[in-house]
N, C-alpha and C positions, 0 to 999 in steps of 0.2 A: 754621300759624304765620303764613302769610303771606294778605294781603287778595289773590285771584290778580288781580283787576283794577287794582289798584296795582302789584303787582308787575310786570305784562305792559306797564305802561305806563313804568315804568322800565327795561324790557328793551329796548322799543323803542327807546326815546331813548339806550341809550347811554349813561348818564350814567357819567361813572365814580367820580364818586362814590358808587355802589351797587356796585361791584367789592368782592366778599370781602364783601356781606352775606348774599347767596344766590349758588341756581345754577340754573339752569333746566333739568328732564330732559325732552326733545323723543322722545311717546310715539312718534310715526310714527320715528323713525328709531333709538332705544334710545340716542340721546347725548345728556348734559349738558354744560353750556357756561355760562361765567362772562357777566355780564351786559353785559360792555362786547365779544364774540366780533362779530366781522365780517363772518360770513353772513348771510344777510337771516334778519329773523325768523320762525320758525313760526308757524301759528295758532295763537290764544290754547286752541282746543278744543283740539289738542296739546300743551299746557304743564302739567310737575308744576314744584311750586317749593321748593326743597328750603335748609337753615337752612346744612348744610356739604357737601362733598364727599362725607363718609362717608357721608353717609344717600343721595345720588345712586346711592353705588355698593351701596349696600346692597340701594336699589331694580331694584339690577340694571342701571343704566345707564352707558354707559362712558365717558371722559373725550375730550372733542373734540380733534380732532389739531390745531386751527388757536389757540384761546385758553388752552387747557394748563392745564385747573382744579386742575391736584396739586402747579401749581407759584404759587409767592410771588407776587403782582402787583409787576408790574415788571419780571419775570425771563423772561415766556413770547414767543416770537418773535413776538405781536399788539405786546407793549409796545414793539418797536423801534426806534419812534420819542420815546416816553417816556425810554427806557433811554438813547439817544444825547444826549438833551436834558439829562437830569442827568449824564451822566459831562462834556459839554462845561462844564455847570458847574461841577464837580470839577478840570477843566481849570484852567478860568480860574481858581478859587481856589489852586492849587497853583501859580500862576503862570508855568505855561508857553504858556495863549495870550497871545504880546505880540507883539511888532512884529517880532522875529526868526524867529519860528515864522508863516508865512502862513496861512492859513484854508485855502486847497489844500492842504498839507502836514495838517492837522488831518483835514481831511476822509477824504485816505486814508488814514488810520489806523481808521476806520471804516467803509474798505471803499467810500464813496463819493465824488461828484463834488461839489466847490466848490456848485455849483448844489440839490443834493442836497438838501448842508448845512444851508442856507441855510431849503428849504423846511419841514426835520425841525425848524427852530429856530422857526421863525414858526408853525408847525402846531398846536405843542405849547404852545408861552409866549408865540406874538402879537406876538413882536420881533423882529429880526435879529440872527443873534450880533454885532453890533457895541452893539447898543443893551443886547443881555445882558449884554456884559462892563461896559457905563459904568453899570447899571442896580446889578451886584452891586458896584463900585468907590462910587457914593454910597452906599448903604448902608451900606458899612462907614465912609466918611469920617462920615457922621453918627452912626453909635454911637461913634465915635474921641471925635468931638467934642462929646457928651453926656455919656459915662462917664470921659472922661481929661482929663486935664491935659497930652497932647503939644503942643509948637508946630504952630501949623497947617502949616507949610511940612513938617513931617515928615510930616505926616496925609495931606497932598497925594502926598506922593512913594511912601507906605505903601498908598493907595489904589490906586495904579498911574496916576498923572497924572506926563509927564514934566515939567511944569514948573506954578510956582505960581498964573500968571494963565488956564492950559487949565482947573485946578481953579477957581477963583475962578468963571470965567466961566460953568463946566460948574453949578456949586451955584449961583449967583446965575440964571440960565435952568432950573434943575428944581425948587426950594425956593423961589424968588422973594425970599432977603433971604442977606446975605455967610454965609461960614463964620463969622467975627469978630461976627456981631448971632448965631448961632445960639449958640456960642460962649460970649456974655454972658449969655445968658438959662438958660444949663444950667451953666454950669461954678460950680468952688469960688466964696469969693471972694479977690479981687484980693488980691494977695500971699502965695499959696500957693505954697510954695515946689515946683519942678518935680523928680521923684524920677528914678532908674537904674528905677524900675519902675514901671507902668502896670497898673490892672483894668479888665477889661471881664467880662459877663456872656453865658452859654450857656443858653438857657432850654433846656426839654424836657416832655414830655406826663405829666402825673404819673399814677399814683403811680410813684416813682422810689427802689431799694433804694439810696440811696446807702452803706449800710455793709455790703453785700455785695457791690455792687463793688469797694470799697475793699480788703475782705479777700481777694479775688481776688486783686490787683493788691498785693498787698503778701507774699501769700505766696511769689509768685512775681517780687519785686523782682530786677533786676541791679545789685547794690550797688553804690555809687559814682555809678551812673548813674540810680537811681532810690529813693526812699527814701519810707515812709510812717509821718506821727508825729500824734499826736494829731488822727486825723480827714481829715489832709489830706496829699495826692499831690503830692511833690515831682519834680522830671526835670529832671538838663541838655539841651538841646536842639543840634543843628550842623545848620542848615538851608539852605539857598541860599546858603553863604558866609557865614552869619549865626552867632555864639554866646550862647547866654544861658540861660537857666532860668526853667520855671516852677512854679506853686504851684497848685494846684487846689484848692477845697473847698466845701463845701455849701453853697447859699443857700435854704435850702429855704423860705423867707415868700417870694420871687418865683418859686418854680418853676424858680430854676435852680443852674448851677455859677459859681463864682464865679473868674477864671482872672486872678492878677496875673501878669503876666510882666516880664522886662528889657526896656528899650526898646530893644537892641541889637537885636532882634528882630522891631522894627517892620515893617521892609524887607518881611520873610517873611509879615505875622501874616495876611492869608489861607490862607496854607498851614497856618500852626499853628494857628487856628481849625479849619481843618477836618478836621485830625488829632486834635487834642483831642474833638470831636464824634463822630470813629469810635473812638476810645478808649473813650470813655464812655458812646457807645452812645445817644446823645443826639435820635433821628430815632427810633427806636422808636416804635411806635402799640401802648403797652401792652396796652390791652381788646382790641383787635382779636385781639392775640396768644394772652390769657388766655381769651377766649372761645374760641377753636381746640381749646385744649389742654384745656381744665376739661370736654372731649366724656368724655377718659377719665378713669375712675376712679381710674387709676394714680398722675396726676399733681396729681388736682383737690388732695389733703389740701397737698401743696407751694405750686400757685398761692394756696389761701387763706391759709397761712401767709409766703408769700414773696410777696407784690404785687409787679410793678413790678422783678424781678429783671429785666437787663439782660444779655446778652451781652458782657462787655468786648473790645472790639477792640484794635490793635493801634498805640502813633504811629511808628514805623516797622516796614514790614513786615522786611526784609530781618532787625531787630534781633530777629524774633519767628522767623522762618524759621529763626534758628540756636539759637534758644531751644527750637523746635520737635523740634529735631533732636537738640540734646540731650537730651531728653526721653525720647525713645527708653526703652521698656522700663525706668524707674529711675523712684523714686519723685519727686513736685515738689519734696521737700527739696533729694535729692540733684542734680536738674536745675537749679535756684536754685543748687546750689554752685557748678554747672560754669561752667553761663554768669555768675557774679561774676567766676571766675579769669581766663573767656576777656575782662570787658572791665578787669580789671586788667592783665592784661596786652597787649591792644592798642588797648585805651581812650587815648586824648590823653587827660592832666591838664587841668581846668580849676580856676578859683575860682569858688568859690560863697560867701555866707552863711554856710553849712552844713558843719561839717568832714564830714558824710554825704554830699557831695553835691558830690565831685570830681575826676568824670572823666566823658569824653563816650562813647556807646556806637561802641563799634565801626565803622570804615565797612567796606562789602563791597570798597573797592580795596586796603584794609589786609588784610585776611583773604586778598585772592584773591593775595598776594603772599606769605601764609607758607608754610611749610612742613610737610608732614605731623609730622615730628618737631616743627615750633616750636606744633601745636595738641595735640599728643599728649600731648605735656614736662607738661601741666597734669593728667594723670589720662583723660584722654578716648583710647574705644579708636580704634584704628587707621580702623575701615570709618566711627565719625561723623565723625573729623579730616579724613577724605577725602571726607565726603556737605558739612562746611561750607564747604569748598575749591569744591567743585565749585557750589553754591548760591553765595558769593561771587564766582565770577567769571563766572557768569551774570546776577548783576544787577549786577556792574562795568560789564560790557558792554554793557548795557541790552537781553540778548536775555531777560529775565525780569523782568517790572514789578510793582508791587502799588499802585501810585497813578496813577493818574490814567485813561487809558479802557481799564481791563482787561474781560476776560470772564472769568468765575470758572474756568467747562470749561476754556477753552483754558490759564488757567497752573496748571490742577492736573494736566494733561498734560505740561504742560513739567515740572512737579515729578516727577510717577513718571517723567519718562525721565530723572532726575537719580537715579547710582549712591548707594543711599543712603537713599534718601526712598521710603518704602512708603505705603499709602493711610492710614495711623491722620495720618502727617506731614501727607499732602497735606490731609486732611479738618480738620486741626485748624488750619491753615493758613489753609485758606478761610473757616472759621468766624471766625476774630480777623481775621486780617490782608486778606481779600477783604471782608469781611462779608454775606455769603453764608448768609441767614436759614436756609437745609434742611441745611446742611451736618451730618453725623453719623459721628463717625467709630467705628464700630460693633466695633470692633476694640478700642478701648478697655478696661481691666480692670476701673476701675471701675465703669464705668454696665454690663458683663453680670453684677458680680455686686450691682451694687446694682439689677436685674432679678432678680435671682433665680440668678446663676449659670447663664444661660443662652450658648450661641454665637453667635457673631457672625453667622450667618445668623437666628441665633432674634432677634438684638436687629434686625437689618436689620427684620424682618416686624415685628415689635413695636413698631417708630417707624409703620409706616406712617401710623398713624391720625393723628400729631404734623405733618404736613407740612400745610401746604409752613414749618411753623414747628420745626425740629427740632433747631435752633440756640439754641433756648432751652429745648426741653424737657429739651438736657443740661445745662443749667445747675440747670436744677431737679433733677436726677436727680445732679447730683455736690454740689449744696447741701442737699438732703433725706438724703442716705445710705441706706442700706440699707432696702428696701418690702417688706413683709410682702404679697406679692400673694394670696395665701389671702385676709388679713384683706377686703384690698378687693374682691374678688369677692363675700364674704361680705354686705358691706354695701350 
């Protein structure tokens, strides 16, 4: 399938943009290795060059201990410095790299030195995290200022500039003309009047199921706090001290999601950009994914019927972790019922537009202060009222995170050592709320008997071939229903 003299010439270099087109089975030593692996190269007369993993191991070759071909690029301990470079941007869009938080304080949270840092940031992106954070701060000032109508002195402050002339100065030395001439030349015209709400635009890599994420995300609304009507995803939002609400819906002639929000929310909207994007699952590299998956039979009749299906994530994790929890062994109806009750009754009221659409989700320092009886009272038995107690005041206390530079192992550990939470929770956990492409939680009822009625050891082996993408093949496998595996053997 492959030219091996192209191929071996892209092995060498490295590029990583050939990562996850091939692999390379190295015949002297019986291991394959993803193309961007950091041992030196074999000879090219040692090289087979193989289309996916499966046909590697097919060939009887075993997976390299150092660039982890079974697992998602980005995820294997080679990507390291990849993996630190995007969560520090995560960082800084959730806005906690600022002036109170130092860069030594940032760094050992990742286990490294200031100096470290520094090198993992330039290696990878060719800047200094300081030029990263002013790098991703214009950007958004210039989508601010193309797609909305805010005063620029909010756009400035929303970008994360403390004051109006650091902005001024910063856009007029990177763009070479004011916010105010960029401003004239994109915006409404003059005498438009200024709204409580602002749209900006989320593109994404088509093809894109937008109405079966939608039906996902609406079966399993938390009433009051989330609502979906004619096509489009509504949510009140309490973010950094910040309240508001937003509107999601299709743009599907630009390729993307269409997201108005209150401007009460400005302050925040790096952060709520970048939770809306893990919601909807908006970073996805569709083909790549479907090409993986369309190897088996099993699932090819779904990909072709279902392009561009999405994993929906999660815009607060903690608000999914009790959603999760409820979920426990009861069907989605009756889980959808519970968590409505739990955020009527320790939801804040807010005002919305919308008589659907008032009250704010849950925080985990309200929950970590109830009582078994006062989460019970609502129908929920005793051991969940005590697994969301104890998940609340783990992420009160910030010893359990799900935003900003998590590692997916280490808090699906912290989850099963929480009384409560078994591996169907943790796994379905890291699927939405980590987003964490392999995650499978095998245990599930559905997907073994929409397998065939098999055990959960039989579906564990039966994903194998789905990795390192198996976060999506449950999405096909709970949006397909029920597979005649007879038939597709047959064909």
């Amino acid at each position: 399938m492959f030219d091996p003299d192209i191929a071996y010439q892209a092995l060498t270099s490295r590029d990583s943009r050939f990562d996850g087109l091939f692999f390379v089975g190295v015949t002297s030593t019986g291991i394959y290795c993803r193309p961007i692996c950091p041992v030196k190269a074999p000879m090219q007369k040692n090289c087979l060059f193989f289309s996916s993993a499966e046909a590697a191991e097919k060939a009887h070759f075993r997976p390299c201990l150092r660039c982890r071909p079974e697992l998602a690029p980005g995820f294997a301990p080679v990507d390291s410095h990849h993996r630190i470079a995007d969560r520090l941007i995560r960082r800084i869009e959730e806005g906690l790299l600022e002036e109170q938080e130092t860069l030594a304080e940032i760094a050992s949270e990742f286990g490294l030195s200031e100096r470290q840092l520094r090198r993992v940031v330039q290696q990878e992106l060719g800047v200094s995290p300081i030029e990263l954070r002013q790098t991703r701060r214009m950007l958004l000032a210039k989508q601010l200022l193309t797609e909305t109508s805010l005063p620029i002195t909010e756009i400035a402050y929303a970008s994360g500039f403390n004051s109006l002339r650091r902005f001024n100065d910063v856009f007029q030395a990177r763009y070479r003309m004011t916010p105010s001439r960029l401003r004239k030349q994109a915006s409404p015209a003059p005498g438009t009047p200024l709204q409580e709400s602002a749209e900006l635009r989320l593109s994404y890599r088509p093809p894109y199921d937008w109405e079966a994420i939608l039906d996902f995300l609406q079966q399993r609304v938390m009433k009051e706090v989330e609502w979906v009507s004619e096509g489009v995803y509504h949510r009140t939002v309490a973010l950094g001290g910040c309240q508001g609400w937003v509107r999601v819906s299709h743009y599907p002639e630009k390729q993307a999601l269409k997201v108005q929000f209150t401007t009460s929310l400005t302050p925040v909207l790096p952060a709520l950009l970048r939770r809306l994007r893990d919601l909807f699952d908006l970073d996805a590299q569709p083909q790549r994914i479907a090409d993986q998956l369309a190897q088996d039979p099993l699932l090819a009749p779904s990909l072709a019927k279902y392009p561009g299906l999405r994993v929906p994530g999660a815009f607060d994790g903690f608000e999914l972790g009790v959603r999760a929890i409820l979920g426990q062994q009861v069907t989605v109806k009756a889980a959808t019922t519970l968590s409505s009750r739990v955020a009527q009754r320790f939801g804040a009221p807010m005002m919305t537009p919308w008589p659907e659409l008032s009250r704010l989700s849950p925080s985990a320092e309200t929950l970590a202060a109830a009582t078994q009886d006062d989460i019970a009272s609502l129908g929920i038995v005793s051991a969940r009222s005590l697994a969301i107690i104890a998940l609340a005041q783990s992420c009160a206390s910030g010893a359990l995170r799900f935003n900003g530079a998590v590692n997916p192992d280490v808090v699906q550990q912290q989850l099963l050592a929480l009384k409560g939470v078994g591996p169907w929770t943790a796994s379905y956990i890291a699927m939405r709320a980590l987003r964490w492409p392999d995650a499978f939680p095998k245990e599930d009822i559905a997907i073994r008997n929409n397998l065939g009625g098999v055990s959960a050891k039989e579906a564990e082996q039966l994903s194998q071939v789905w990795r390192p993408w198996r976060s999506y093949a449950v999405l096909h496998i709970w949006r397909s229903g029920a597979i005649d595996r007879a038939e597709k053997h047959d064909s």
